[in-house]
C-alpha positions as CSV (number, residue, x, y, z in Angstrom):
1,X,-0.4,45.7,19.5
2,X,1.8,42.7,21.3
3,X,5.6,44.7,21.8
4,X,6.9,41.4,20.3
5,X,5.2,41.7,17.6
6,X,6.9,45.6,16.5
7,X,10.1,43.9,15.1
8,X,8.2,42.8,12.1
9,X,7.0,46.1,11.6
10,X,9.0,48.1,9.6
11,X,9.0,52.3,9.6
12,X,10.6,54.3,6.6
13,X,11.6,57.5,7.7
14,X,11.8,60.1,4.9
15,X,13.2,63.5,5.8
16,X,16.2,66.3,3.7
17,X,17.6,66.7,7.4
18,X,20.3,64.2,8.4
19,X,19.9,64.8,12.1
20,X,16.3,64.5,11.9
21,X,16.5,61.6,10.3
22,X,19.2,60.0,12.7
23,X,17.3,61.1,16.1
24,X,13.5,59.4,14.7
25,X,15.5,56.1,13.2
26,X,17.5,55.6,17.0
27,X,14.2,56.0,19.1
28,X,12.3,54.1,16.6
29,X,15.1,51.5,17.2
30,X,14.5,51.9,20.5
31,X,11.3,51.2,20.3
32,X,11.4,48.2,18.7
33,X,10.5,49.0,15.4
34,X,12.2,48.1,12.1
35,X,13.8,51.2,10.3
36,X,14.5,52.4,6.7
37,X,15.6,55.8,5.7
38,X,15.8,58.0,2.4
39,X,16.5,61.6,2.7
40,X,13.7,62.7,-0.1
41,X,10.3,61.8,-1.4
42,X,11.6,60.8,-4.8
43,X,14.1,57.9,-2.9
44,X,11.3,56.4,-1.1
45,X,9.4,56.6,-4.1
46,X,11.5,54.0,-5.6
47,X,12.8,51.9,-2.5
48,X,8.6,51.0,-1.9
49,X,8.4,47.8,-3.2
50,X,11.3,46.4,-2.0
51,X,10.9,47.8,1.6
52,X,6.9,47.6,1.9
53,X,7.1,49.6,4.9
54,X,4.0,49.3,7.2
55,X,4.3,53.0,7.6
56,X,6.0,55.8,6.1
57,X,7.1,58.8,8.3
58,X,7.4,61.8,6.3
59,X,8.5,65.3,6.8
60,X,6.3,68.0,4.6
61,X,8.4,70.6,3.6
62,X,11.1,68.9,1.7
63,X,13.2,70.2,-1.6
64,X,11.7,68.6,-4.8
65,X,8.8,66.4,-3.5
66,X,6.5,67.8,-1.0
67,X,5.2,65.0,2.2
68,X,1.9,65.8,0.9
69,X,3.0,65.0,-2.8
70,X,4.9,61.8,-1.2
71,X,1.4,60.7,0.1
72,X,-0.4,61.2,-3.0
73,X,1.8,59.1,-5.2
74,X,1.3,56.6,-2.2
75,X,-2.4,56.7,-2.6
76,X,-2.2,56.5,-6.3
77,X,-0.1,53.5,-6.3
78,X,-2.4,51.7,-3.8
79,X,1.0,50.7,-1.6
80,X,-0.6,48.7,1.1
81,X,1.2,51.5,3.7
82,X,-0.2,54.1,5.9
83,X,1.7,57.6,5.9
84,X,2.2,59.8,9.0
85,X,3.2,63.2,8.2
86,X,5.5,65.7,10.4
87,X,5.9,69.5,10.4
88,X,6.9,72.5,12.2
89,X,5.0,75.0,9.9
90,X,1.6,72.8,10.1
91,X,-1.7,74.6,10.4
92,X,-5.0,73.3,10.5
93,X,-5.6,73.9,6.5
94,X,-2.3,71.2,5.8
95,X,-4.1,69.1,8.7
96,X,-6.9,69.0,7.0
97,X,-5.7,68.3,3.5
98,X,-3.3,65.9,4.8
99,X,-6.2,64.0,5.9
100,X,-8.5,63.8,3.3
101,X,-6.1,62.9,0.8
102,X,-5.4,59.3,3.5
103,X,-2.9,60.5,6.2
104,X,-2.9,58.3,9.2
105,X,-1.8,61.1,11.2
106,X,-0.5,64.3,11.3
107,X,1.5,65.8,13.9
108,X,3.4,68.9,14.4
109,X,7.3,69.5,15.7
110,X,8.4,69.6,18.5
111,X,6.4,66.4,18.9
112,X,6.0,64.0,21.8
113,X,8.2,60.9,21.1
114,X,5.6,58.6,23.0
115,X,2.3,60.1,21.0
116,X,4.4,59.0,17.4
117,X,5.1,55.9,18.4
118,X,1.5,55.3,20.1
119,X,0.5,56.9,16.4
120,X,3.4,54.5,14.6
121,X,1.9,51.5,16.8
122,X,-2.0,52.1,16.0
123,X,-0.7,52.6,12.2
124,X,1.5,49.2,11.8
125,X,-2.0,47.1,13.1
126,X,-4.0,49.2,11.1
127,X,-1.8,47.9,8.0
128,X,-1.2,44.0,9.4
129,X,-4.8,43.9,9.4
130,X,-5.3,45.3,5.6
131,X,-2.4,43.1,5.0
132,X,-4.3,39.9,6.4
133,X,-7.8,40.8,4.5
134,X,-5.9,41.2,1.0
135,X,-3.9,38.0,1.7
136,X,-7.2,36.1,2.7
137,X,-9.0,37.4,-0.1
138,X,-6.5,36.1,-2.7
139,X,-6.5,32.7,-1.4
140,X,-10.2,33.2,-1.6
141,X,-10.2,33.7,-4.6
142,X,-7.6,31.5,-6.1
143,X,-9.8,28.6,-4.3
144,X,-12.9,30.3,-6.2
145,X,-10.9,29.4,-9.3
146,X,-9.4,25.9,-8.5
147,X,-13.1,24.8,-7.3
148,X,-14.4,26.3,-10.9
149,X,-11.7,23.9,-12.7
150,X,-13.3,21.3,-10.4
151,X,-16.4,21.4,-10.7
152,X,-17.0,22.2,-14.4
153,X,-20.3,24.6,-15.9
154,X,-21.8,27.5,-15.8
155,X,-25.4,26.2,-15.2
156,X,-27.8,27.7,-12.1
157,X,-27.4,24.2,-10.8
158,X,-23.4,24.5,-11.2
159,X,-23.5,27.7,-9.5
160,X,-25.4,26.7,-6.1
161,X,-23.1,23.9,-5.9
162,X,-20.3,25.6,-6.2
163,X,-21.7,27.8,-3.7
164,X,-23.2,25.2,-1.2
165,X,-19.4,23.1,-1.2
166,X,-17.7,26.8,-0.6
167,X,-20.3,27.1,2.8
168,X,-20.1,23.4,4.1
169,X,-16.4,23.0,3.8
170,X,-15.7,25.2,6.7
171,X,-18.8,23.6,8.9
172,X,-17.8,20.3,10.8
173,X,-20.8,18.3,10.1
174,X,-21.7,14.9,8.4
175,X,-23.0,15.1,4.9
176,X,-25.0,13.2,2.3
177,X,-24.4,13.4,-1.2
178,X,-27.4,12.2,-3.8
179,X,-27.5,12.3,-7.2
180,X,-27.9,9.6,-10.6
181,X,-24.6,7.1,-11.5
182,X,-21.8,9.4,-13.1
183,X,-22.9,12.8,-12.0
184,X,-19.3,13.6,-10.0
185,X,-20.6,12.4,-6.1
186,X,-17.1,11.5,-4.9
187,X,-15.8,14.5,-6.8
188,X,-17.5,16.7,-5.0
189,X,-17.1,14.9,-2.3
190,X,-12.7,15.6,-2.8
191,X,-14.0,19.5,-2.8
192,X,-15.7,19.3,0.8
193,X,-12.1,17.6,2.1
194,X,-10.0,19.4,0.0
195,X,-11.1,23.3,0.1
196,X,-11.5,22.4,4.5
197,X,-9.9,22.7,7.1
198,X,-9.0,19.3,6.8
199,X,-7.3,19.5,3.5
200,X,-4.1,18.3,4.8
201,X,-5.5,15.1,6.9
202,X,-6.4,11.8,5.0
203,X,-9.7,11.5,2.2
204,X,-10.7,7.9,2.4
205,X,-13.2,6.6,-0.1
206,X,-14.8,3.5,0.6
207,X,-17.3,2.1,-2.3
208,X,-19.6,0.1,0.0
209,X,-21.0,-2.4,-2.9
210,X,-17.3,-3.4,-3.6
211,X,-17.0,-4.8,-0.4
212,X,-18.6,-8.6,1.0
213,X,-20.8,-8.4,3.3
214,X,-18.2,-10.8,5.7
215,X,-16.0,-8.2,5.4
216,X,-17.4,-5.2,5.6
217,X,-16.9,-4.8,9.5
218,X,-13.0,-5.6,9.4
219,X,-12.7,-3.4,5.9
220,X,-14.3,-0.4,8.2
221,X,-13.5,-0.7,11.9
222,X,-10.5,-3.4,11.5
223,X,-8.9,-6.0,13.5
224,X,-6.9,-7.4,15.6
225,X,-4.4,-10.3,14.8
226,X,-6.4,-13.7,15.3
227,X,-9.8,-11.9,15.8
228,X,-11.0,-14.4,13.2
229,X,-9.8,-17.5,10.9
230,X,-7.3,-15.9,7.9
231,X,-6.6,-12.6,10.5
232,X,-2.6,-12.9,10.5
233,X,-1.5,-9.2,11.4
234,X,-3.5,-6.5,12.8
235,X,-5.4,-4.0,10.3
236,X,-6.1,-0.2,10.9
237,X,-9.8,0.0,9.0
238,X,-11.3,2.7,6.9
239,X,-12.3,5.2,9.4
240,X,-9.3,4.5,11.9
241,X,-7.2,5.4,8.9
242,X,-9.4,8.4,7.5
243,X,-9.2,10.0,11.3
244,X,-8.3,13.8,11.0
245,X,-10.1,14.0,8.2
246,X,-12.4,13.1,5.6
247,X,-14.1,9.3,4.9
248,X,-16.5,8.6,2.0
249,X,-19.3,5.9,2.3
250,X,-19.9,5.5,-1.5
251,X,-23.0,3.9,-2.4
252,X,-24.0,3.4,1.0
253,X,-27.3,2.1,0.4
254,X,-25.5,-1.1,0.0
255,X,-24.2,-1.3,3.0
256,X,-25.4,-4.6,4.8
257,X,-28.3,-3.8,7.8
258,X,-26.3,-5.4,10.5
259,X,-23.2,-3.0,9.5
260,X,-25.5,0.1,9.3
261,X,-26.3,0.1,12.9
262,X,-22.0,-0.4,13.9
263,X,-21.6,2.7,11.4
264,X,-24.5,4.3,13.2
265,X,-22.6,3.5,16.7
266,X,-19.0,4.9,15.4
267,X,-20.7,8.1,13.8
268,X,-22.7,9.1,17.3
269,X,-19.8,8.0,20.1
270,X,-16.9,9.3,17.2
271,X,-14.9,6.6,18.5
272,X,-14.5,3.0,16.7
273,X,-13.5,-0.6,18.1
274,X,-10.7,-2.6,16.1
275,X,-12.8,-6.5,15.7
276,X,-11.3,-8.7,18.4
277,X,-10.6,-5.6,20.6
278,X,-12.1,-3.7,23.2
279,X,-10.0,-0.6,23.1
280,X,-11.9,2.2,22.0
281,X,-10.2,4.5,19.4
282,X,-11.6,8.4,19.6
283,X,-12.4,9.5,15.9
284,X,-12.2,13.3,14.9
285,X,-13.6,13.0,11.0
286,X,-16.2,14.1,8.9
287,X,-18.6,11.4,7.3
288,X,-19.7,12.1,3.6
289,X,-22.2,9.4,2.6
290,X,-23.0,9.4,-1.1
291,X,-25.7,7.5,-2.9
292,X,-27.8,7.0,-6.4
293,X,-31.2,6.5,-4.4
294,X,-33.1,8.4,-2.3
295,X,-31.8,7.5,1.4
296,X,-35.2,8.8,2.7
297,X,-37.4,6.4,0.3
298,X,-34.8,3.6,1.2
299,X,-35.7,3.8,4.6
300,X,-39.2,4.3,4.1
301,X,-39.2,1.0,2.6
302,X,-37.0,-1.1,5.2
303,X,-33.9,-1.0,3.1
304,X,-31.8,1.6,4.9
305,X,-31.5,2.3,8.7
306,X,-34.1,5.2,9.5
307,X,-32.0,6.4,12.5
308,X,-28.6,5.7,10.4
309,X,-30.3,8.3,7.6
310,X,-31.1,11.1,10.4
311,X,-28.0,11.0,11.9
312,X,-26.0,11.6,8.4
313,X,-28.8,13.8,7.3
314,X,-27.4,16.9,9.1
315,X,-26.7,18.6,5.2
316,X,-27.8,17.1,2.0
317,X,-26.4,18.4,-1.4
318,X,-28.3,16.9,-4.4
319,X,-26.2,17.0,-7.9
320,X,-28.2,17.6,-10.7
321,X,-28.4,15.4,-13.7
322,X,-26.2,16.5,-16.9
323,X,-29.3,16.4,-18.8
324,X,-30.7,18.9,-16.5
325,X,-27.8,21.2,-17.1
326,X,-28.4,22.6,-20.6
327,X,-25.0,24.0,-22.2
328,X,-22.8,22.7,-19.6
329,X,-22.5,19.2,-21.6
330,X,-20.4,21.2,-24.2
331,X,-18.2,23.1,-21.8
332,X,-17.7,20.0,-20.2
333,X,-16.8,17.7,-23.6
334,X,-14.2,20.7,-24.0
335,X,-12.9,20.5,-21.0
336,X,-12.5,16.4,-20.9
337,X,-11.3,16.7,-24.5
338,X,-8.4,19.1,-24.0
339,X,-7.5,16.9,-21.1
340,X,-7.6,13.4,-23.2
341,X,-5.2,15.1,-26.2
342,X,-2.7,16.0,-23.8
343,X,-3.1,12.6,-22.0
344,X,-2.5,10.4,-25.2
345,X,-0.2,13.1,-26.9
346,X,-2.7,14.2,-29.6
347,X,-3.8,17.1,-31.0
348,X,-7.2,18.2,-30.0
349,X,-9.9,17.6,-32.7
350,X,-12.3,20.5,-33.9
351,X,-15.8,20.5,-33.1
352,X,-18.1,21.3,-35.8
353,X,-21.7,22.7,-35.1
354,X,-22.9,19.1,-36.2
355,X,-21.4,17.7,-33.3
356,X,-22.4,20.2,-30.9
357,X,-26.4,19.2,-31.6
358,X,-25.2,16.1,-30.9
359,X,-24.1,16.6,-27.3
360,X,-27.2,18.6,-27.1
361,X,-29.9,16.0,-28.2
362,X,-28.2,13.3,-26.0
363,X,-29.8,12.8,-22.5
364,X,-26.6,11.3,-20.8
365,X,-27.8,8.4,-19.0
366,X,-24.4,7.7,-18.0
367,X,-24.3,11.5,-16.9
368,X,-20.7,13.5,-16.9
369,X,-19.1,9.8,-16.3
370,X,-20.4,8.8,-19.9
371,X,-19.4,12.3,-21.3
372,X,-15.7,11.9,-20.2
373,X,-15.7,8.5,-21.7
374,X,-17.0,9.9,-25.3
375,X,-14.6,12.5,-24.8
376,X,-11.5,9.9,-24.5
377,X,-13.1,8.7,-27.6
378,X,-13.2,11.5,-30.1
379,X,-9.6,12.4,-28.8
380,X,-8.0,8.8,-29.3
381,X,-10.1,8.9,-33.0
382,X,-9.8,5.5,-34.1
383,X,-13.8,4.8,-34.4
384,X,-14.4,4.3,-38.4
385,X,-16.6,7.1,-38.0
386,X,-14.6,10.1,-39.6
387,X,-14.0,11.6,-36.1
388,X,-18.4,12.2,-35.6
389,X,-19.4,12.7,-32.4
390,X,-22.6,11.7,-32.7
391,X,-21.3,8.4,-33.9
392,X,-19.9,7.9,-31.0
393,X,-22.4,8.6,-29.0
394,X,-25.6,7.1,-30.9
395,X,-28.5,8.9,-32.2
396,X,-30.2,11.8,-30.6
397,X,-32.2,10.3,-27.5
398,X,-34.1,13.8,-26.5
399,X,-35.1,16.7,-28.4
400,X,-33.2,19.9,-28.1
401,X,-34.1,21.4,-24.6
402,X,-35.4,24.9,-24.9
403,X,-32.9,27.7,-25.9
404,X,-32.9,30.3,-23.1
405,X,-32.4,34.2,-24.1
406,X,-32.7,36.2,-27.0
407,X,-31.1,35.8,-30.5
408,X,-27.5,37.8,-28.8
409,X,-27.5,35.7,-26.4
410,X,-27.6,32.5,-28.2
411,X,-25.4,34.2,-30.9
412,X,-22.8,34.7,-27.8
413,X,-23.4,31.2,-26.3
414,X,-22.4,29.6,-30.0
415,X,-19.1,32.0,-29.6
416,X,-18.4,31.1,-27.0
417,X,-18.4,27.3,-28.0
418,X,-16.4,28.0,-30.9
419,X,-13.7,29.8,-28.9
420,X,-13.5,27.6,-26.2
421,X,-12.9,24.3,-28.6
422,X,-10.3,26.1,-30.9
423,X,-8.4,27.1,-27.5
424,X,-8.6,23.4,-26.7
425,X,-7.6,22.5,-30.0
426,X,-4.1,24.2,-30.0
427,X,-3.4,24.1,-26.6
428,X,-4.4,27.4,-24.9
429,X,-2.8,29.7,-27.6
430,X,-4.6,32.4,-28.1
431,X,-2.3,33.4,-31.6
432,X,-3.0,29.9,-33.2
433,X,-7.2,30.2,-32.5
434,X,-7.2,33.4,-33.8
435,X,-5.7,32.6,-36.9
436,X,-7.6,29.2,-36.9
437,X,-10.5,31.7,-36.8
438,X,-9.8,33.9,-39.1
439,X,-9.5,37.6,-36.5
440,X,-7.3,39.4,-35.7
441,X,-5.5,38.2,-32.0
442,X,-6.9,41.4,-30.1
443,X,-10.1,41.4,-31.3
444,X,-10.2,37.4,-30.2
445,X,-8.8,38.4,-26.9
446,X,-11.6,41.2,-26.6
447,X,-13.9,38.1,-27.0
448,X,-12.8,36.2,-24.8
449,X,-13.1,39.1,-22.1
450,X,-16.5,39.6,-22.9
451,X,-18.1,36.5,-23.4
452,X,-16.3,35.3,-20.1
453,X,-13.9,32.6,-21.8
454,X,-11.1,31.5,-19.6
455,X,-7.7,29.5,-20.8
């Protein structure tokens, strides 16, 4: 351990005798070590959470609480500290004990001042590095949650992708993102920036059929005052300004030929060239190109750059269609709905099993972008239609996919549903859903636990 580092480590030094206790808290001092004191077991006890001590330095024999009784409470609290225990009446039975029940260490009076503090030492990195593991696997899994919020469904192909953007997001490399008109592409996209190391740099989304093909090359690299008739002021482009971090190539497939093979250029030297300038401009970013056709096909056939499609193709995620994702259409209308009535200050509308077999029989051609927008719909309720979702959405256009499971499972599925849209419907309370429902508030919270129904 670095000797700078000891003054963030702190000791608490429990013992009944004053001196003791005075001699260990100077030469801990000394040593450059952070000190506590409480003259019993029972004191520490309660002075734990506000001191987190990195380790606790405890005489055995005391009057009330024993060292070893100190260290079981310890234990059985899960306090993220290691416990060193000293005695002058130690044999190798209390040794032993000592360190079965989690003692760092045990040593014996007189001891050697330099062995406990090589002992204190080994203890406090023993506990920074718990310390870091515990922090790292909360962030982990707060992000596990935000990225669930984000990427909505419980669906095998929900789950990979949810898994695949959790693995790229730490690897630097260029990405391409496929899948239909609607199905989340630049959302997913914001999850590569967002949950990498990148998070705090610029995302930059550029929809490439928005843009003229005259001004494609100024929109991306940019330009210098007078480079060209109408150029007034100099321009920092797309992928100038996206440096640090992340820049999307939406629908890149309609990127002009001619500007394909620049893009290639900037994305292999990582360095771009302002129009009118020579200066080149070194580029640290990562490239996510998304697109509704198959890149490889495209090129195939002429329209797309072969060499432009092997240099992005270093990772390819492919989002499933909504139609592919069986149940997910209904969490996903709850989610959107719950959304829209807080956005245009309305209560949430009921869904009633009628309306559920209508999200079902719909094949979503317009995919989660067309779900959102029938969402907005049912919320806002204006349509003549008496609040019916499948008014809104037009008649069935597929038969019911295939039910998956047995008859619990689809009994718990249809729970589920109801649950989850009555929690939407008053706003997350789980008192006003279980009276809407009819149970009592416990057994709806039991429920919820079991069938896996978050708020």
């Amino acid at each position: 351990m670095k000797e700078n580092a000891l003054t963030d480590a702190s000791v608490l030094i429990v013992d009944d005798e004053e001196m003791i206790r005075t001699a260990l808290e100077q030469w801990l001092r000394l040593s450059g070590f952070a000190t506590h004191v409480a003259n019993d077991a029972a004191s520490a006890l309660e002075r734990l959470d506000e001191i987190r001590p990195h380790v606790i330095l405890s005489d055995v024999r005391m009057p009330g609480l024993s060292g070893l009784d100190l260290l079981r409470k310890v234990r059985e609290r899960m306090v993220p500290s290691e416990v060193i225990l000293i005695t002058g009446h130690g044999d190798v039975p209390m040794a032993v004990e000592a360190m079965r029940q989690g003692a760092f260490d045990f040593l014996q009076k007189p001891y050697v001042p330099d062995k406990l503090v090589a002992s204190l030492k080994r203890a406090v990195d023993q506990v920074a590095l718990k310390r870091e593991i515990a922090d790292l696997r909360r962030r982990l899994d707060g992000g596990e949650a935000e990225l669930a919020t984000r990427l909505v469904g419980n669906s095998p192909p929900m789950e990979q992708l949810r898994n695949t953007v959790r693995e790229l997001a730490h690897i630097p490399t260029d990405v391409i993102i496929l899948g239909e008109t609607g199905t989340g592409k630049e959302v997913v996209a914001r999850c590569l920036h967002d949950f990498s190391p990148r998070a705090k740099a610029p995302f930059v989304a550029v929809n490439c059929a928005a843009i003229p093909a005259e001004l494609i090359e100024s929109e991306l690299f940019g330009h210098e005052a007078g480079a060209f008739t109408g150029a007034g002021a100099q321009r920092v482009g797309k992928f100038e300004y996206a440096n640090g971090g992340t820049l999307l190539l939406d629908e890149i497939e309609s990127m002009p030929l001619l500007a394909q093979a620049k893009v290639l250029r900037v994305i292999q030297e990582r360095v771009v060239e302002r129009v009118g300038s020579n200066k080149q401009i070194p580029l640290d970013l990562r490239i996510v190109a998304a697109s509704k056709v198959d890149l490889a096909e495209e090129s195939k056939a002429g329209r797309f750059r072969a060499d432009l499609y092997y240099r992005l193709n270093l990772a390819t995620i492919t989002l499933a269609p909504l139609r592919d994702r069986g149940e997910d259409c209904i969490l996903l209308f709850h989610h959107f709905l719950g959304a829209a009535a807080a956005r245009f200050g309305r209560p949430a509308p009921q869904l009633h099993p009628a309306d559920i077999q209508a999200l079902m029989h719909h094949d979503w051609p317009g995919n989660v972008r067309e779900l959102k927008a029938a969402a907005d719909r049912f919320a806002i309720g204006l349509d003549a239609t008496g609040r019916s979702l499948g008014a809104i959405i037009g008649p069935a256009t597929r038969d019911l996919p295939p039910s998956t499971g047995g008859l619990a499972e689809r009994v718990a599925a249809y729970e589920r549903h109801l649950i989850e849209a009555e929690l939407t419907r008053h706003n997350d309370s789980i008192t006003a859903a279980a009276e809407a429902l009819q149970v009592p508030r416990r057994t709806l919270s039991e429920k919820m636990s079991r069938l896996g129904v978050r708020r």
